[in-house]
SEVOKOL-467358 format. One record per atom (N, C-alpha, C, O): atom name; z, x, y; residue number from 1; residue in three letters. Coordinates in steps of 0.1 Angstrom, whole numbers, plus 2048, in hexadecimal, padded with zeros to 3 digits. Example, Ala and Ser with C-alpha at 12.3 -4.5 7.8 and 13.67 -1.06 7.14 Angstrom:
% SEVOKOL-467358
torse	zz	xx	yy	dotor	kelum
N	84E	884	7C7	1	ALA
CA	84E	87B	7D3	1	ALA
C	84E	884	7DF	1	ALA
O	855	88E	7DF	1	ALA
N	847	880	7EA	2	SER
CA	847	889	7F5	2	SER
C	84F	881	800	2	SER
O	850	886	80B	2	SER
//
This chain:
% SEVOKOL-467358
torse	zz	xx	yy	dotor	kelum
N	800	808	7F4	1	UNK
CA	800	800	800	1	UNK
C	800	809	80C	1	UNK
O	804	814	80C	1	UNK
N	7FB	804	818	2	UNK
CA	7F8	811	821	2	UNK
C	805	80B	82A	2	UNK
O	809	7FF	82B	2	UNK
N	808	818	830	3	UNK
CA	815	817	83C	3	UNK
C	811	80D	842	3	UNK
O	805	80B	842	3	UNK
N	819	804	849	4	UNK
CA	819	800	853	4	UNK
C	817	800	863	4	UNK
O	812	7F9	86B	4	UNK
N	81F	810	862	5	UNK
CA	822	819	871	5	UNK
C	814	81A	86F	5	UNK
O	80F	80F	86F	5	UNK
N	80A	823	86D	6	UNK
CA	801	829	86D	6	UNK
C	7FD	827	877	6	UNK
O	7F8	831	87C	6	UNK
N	7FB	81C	87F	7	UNK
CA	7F1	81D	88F	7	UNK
C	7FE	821	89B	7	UNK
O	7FC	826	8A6	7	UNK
N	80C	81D	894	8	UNK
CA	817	81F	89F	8	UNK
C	824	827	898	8	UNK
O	82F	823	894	8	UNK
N	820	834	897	9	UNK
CA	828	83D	890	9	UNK
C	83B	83D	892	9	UNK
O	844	841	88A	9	UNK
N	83A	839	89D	10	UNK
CA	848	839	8A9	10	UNK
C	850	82C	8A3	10	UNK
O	84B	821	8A0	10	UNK
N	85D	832	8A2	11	UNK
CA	865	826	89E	11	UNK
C	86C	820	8A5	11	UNK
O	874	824	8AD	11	UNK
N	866	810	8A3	12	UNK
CA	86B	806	8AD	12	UNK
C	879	805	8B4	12	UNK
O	87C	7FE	8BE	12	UNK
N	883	80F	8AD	13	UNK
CA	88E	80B	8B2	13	UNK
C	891	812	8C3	13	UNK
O	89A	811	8CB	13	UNK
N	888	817	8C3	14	UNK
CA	889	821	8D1	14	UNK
C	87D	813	8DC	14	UNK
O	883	812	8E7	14	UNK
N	875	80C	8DC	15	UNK
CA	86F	802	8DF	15	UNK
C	876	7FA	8EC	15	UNK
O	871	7F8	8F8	15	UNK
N	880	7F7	8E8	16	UNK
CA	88B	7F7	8F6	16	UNK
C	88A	7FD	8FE	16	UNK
O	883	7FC	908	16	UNK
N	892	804	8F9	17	UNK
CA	897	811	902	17	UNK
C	889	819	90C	17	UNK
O	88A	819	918	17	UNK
N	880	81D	905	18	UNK
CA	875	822	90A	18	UNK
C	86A	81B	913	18	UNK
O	864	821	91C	18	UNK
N	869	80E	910	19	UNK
CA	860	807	91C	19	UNK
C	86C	800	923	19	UNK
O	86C	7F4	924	19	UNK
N	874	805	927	20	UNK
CA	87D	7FA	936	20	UNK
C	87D	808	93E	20	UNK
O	880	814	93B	20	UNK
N	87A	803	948	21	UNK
CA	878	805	958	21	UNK
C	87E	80F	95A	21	UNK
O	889	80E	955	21	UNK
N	87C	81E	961	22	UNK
CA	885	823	96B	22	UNK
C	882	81F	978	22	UNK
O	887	826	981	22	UNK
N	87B	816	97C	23	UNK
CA	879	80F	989	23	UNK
C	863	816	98C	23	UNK
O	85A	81C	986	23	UNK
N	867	80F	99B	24	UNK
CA	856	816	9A1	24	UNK
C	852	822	9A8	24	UNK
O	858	828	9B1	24	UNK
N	848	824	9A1	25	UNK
CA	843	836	9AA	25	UNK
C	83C	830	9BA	25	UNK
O	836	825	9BC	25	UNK
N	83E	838	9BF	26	UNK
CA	839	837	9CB	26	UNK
C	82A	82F	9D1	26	UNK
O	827	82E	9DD	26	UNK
N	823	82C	9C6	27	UNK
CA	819	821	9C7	27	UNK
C	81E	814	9BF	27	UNK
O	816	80B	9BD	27	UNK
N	82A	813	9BB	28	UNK
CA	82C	807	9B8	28	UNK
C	82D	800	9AC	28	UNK
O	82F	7F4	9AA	28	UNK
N	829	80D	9A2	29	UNK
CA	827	809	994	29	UNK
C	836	80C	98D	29	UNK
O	83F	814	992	29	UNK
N	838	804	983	30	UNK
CA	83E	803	97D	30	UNK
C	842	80E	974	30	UNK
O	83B	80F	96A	30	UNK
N	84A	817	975	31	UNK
CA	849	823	96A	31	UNK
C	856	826	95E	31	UNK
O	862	827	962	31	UNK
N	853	826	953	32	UNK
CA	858	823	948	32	UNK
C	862	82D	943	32	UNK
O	860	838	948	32	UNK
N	86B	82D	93C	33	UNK
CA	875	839	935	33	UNK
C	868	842	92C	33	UNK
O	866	84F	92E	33	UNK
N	85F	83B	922	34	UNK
CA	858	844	91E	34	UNK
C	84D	84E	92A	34	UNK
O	84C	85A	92B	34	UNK
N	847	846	930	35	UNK
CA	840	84E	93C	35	UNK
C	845	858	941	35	UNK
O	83F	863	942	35	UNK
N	856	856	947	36	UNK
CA	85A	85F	94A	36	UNK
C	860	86B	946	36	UNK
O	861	875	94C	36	UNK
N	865	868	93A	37	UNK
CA	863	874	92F	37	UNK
C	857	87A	92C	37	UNK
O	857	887	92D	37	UNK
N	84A	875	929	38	UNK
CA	83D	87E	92A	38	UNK
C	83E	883	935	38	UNK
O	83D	88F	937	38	UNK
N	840	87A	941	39	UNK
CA	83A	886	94E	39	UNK
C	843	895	952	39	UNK
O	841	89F	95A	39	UNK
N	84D	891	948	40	UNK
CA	857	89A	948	40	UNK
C	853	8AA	944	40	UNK
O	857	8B5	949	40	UNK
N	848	8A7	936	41	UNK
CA	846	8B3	92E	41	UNK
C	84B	8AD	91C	41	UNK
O	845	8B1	912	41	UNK
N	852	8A7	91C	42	UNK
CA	859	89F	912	42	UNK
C	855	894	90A	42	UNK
O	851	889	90D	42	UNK
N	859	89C	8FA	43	UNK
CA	852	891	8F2	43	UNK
C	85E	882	8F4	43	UNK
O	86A	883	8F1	43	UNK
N	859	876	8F9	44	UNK
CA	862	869	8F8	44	UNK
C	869	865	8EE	44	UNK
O	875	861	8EC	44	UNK
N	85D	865	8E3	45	UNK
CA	86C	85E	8DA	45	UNK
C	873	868	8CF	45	UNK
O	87C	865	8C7	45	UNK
N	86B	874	8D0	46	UNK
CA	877	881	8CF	46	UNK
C	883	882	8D6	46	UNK
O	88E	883	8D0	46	UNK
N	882	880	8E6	47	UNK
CA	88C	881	8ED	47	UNK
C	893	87A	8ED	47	UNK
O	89E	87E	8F0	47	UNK
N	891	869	8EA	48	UNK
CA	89B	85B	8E5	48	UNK
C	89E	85D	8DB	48	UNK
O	8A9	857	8DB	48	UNK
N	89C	865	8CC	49	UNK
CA	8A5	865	8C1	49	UNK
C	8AF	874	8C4	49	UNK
O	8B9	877	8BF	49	UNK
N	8A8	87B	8CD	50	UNK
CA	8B3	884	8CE	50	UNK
C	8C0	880	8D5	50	UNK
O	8CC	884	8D3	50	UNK
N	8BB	874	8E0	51	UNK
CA	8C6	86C	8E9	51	UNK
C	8CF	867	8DF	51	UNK
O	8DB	869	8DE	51	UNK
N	8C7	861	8D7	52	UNK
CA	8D2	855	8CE	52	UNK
C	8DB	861	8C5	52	UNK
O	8E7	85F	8C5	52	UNK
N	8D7	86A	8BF	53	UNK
CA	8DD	874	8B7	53	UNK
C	8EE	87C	8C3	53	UNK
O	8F8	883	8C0	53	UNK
N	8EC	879	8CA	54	UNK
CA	8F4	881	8D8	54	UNK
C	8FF	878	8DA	54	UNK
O	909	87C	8DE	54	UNK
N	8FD	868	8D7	55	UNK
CA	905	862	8DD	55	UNK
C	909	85E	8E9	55	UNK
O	907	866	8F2	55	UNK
N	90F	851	8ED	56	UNK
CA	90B	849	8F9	56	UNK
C	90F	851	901	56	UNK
O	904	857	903	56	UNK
N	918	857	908	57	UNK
CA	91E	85C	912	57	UNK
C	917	86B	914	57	UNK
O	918	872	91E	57	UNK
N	910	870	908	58	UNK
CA	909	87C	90A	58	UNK
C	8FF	87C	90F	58	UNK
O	8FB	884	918	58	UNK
N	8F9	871	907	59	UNK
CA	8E8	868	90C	59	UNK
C	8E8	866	919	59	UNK
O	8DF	86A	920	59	UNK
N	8F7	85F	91F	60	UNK
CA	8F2	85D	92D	60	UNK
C	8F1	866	938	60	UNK
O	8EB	863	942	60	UNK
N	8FA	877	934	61	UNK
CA	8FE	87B	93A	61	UNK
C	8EC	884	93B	61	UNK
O	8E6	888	945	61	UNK
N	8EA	886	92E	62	UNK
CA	8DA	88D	92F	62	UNK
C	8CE	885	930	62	UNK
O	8C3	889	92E	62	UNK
N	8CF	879	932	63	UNK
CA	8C5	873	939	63	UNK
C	8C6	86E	944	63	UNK
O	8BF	865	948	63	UNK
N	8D0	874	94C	64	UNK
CA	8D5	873	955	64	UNK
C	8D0	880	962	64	UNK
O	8CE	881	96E	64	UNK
N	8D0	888	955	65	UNK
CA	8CA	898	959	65	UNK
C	8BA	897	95B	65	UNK
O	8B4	89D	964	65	UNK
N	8B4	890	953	66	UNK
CA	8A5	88E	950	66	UNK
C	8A1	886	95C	66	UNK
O	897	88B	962	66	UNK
N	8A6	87A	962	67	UNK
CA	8A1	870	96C	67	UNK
C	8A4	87A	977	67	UNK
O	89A	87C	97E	67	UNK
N	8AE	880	97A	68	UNK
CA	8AF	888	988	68	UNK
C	8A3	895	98D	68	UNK
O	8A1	89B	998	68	UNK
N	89E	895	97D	69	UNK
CA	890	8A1	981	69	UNK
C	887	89B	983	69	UNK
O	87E	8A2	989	69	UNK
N	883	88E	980	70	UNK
CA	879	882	985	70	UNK
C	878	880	992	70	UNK
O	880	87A	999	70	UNK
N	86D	885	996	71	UNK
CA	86B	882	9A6	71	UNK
C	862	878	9A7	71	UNK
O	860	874	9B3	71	UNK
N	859	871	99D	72	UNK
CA	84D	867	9A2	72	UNK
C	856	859	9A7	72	UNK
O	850	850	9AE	72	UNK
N	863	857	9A4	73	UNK
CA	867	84A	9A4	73	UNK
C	877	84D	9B1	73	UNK
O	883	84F	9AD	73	UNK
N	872	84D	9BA	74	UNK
CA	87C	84E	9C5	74	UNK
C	886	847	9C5	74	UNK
O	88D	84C	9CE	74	UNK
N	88D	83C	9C0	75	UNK
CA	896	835	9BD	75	UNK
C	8A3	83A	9B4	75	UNK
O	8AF	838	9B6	75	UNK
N	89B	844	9A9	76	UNK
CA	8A3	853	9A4	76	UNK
C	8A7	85F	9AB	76	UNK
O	8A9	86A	9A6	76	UNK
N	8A7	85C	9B8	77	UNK
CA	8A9	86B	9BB	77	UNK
C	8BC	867	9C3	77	UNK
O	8C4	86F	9C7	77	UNK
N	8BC	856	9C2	78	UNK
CA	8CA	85A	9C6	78	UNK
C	8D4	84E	9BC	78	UNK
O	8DF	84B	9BF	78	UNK
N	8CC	848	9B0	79	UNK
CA	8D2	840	9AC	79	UNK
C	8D1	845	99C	79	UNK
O	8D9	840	993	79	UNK
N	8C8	84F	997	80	UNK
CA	8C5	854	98A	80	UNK
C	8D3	853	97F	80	UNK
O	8D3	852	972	80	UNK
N	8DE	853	98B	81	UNK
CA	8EC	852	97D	81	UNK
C	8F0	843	97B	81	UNK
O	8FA	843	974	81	UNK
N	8EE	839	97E	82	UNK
CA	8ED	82D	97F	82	UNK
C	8E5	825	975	82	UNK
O	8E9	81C	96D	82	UNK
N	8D7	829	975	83	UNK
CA	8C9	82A	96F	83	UNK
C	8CD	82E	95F	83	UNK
O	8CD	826	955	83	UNK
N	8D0	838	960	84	UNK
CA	8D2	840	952	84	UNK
C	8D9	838	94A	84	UNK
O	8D5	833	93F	84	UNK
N	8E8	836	953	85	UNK
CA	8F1	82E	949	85	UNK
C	8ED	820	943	85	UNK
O	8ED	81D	937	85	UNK
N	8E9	819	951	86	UNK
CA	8DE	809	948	86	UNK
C	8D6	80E	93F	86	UNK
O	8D9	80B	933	86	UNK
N	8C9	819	93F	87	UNK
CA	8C2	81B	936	87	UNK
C	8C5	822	92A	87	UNK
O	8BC	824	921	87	UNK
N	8D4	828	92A	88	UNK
CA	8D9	82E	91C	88	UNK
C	8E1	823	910	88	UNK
O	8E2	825	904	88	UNK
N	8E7	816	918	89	UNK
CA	8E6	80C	915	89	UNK
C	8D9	805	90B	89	UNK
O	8DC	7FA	906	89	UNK
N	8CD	808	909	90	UNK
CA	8C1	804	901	90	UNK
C	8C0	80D	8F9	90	UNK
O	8B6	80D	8F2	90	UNK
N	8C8	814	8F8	91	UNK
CA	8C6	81E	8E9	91	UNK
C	8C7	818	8DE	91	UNK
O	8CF	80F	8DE	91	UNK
N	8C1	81B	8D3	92	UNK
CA	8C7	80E	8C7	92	UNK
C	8D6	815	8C6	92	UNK
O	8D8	820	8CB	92	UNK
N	8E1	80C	8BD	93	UNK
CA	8EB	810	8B6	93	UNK
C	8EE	806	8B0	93	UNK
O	8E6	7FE	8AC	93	UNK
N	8F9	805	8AE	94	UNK
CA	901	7FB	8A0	94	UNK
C	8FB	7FE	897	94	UNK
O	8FA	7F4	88F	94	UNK
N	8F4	809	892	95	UNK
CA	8F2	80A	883	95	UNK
C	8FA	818	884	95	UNK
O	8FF	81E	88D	95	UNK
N	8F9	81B	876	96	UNK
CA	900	82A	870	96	UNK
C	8FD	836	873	96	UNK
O	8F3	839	86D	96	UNK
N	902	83F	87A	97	UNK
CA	8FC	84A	880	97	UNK
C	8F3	850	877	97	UNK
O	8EA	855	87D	97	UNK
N	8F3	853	868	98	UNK
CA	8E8	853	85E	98	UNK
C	8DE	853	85F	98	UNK
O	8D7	85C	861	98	UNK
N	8DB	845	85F	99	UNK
CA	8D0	83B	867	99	UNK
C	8C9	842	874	99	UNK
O	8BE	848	874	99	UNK
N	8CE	841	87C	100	UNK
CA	8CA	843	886	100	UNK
C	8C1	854	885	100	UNK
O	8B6	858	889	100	UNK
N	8CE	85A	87C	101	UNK
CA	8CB	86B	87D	101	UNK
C	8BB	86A	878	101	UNK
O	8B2	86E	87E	101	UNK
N	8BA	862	86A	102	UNK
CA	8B0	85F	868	102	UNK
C	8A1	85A	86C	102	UNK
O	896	85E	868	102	UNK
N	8A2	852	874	103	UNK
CA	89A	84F	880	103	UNK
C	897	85E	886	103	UNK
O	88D	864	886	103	UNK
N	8A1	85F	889	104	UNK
CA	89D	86C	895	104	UNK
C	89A	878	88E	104	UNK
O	897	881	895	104	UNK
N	89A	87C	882	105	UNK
CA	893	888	87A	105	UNK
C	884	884	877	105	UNK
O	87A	88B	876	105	UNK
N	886	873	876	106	UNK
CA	871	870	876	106	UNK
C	86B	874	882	106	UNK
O	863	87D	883	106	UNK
N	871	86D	88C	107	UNK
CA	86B	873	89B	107	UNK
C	869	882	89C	107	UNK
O	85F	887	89F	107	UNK
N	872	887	89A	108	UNK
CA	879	899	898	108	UNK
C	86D	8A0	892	108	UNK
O	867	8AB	893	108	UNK
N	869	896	889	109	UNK
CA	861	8A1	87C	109	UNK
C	850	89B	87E	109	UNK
O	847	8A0	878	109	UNK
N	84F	891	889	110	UNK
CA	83F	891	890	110	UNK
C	838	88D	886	110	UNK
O	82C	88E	888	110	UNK
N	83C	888	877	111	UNK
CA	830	885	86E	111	UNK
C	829	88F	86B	111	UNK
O	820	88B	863	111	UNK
N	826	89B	86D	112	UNK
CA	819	8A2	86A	112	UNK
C	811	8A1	85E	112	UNK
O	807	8A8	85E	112	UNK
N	814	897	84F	113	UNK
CA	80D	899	849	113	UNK
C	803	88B	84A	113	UNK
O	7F8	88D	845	113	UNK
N	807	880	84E	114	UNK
CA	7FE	875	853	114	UNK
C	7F7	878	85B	114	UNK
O	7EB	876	858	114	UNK
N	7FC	87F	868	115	UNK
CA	7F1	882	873	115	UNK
C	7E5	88A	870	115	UNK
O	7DA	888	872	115	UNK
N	7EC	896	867	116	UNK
CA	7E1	8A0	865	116	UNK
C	7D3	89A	859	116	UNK
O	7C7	89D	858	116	UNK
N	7DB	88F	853	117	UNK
CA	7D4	88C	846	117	UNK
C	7C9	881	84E	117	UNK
O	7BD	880	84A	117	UNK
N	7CF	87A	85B	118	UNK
CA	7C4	870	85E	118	UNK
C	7BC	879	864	118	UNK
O	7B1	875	862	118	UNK
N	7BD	884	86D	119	UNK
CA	7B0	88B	874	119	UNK
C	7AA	892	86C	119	UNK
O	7A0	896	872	119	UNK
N	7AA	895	862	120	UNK
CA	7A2	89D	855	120	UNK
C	79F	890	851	120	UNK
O	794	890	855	120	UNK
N	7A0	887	84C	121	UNK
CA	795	87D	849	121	UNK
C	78A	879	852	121	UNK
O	77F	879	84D	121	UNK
N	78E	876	864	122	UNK
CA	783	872	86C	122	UNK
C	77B	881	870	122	UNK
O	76F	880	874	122	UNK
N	77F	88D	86F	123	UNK
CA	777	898	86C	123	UNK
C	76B	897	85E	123	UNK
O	75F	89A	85C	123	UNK
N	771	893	859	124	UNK
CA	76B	894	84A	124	UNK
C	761	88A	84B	124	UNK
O	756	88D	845	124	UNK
N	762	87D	853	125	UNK
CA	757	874	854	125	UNK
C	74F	875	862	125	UNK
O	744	870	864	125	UNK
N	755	87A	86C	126	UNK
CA	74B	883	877	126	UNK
C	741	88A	871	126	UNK
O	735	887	871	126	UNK
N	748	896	86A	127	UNK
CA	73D	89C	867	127	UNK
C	734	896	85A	127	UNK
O	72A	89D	85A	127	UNK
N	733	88E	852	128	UNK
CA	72C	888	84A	128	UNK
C	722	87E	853	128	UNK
O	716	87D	853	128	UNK
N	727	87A	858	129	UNK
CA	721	86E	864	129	UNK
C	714	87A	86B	129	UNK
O	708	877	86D	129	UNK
N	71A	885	86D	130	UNK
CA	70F	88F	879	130	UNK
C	705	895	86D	130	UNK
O	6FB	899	871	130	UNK
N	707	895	85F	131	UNK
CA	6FB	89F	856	131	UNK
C	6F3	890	855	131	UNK
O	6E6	890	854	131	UNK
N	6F8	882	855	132	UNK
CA	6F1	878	850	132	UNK
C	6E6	875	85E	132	UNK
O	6DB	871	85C	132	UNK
N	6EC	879	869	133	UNK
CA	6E7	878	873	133	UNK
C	6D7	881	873	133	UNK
O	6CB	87D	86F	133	UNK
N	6DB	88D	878	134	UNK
CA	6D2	89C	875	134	UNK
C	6CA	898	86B	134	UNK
O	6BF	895	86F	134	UNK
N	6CB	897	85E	135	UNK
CA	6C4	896	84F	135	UNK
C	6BB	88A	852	135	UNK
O	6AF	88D	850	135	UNK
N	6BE	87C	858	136	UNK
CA	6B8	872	85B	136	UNK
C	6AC	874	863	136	UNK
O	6A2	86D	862	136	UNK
N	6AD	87E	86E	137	UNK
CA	6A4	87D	875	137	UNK
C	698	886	873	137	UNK
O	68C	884	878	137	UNK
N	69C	88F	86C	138	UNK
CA	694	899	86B	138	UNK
C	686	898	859	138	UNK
O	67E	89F	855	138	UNK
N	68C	886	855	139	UNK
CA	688	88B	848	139	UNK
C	678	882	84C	139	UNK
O	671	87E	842	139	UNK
N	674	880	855	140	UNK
CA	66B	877	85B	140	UNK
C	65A	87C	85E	140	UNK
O	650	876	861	140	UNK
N	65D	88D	85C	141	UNK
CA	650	896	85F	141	UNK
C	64B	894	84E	141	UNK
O	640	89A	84A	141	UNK
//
């Protein structure tokens, strides 16, 4: 039976947490906990299972660290410890730290053998697709 994740590798329990608001960038858009972790340099839902693994009061205190180096969203530059705390509040918990640890060693560990296995297949039919191509055209003289 084939995975389910397979088009959405990322586990839902970070889904929360990651699309709610750190408020608007200076044209007015809306910009997200995940956005702002990418614009950061930072893998997102690496850095949400590392949050959850740290614990609430840790989580808030280092994502607390992370919004204050965010300059696109000016609303963070004097409320980012406020922000943090509502948004470390969406971390998953009530399950078993286990659990969780688990979660966060899938995120941790990036999949590489699904990833690598699906681009060596669409390689493998690229290039099959390009000799059927070439061979087709040429067999006409």
């Amino acid at each position: 039976m084939a995975d389910p994740n397979v088009l959405n590798p990322h586990p839902p329990e970070f889904d929360r947490f990651l699309y709610a608001s750190v408020g608007e960038d200076r044209n007015g858009y809306v910009v997200t906990v995940l956005s702002t972790l990418a614009r950061l340099g930072l893998d997102p839902w690496k850095e949400a299972a590392e949050l959850v693994v740290l614990g609430h009061d840790a989580a808030q205190a280092r994502l607390g660290t992370l919004l204050a180096r965010f300059r696109d969203v000016p609303a963070l530059a004097s409320d980012h410890g406020r922000i943090a705390r509502d948004l470390s509040l969406l971390l998953p918990e009530g399950r078993s730290p286990s659990s969780l640890k688990r979660v966060a060693s899938t995120v941790a560990r990036d999949r590489p053998g699904k990833s690598g296995a699906i681009w060596t297949v669409l390689a493998i039919i690229f290039v099959l697709f390009q000799i059927f191509m070439v061979g087709g055209s040429g067999s006409g003289e």
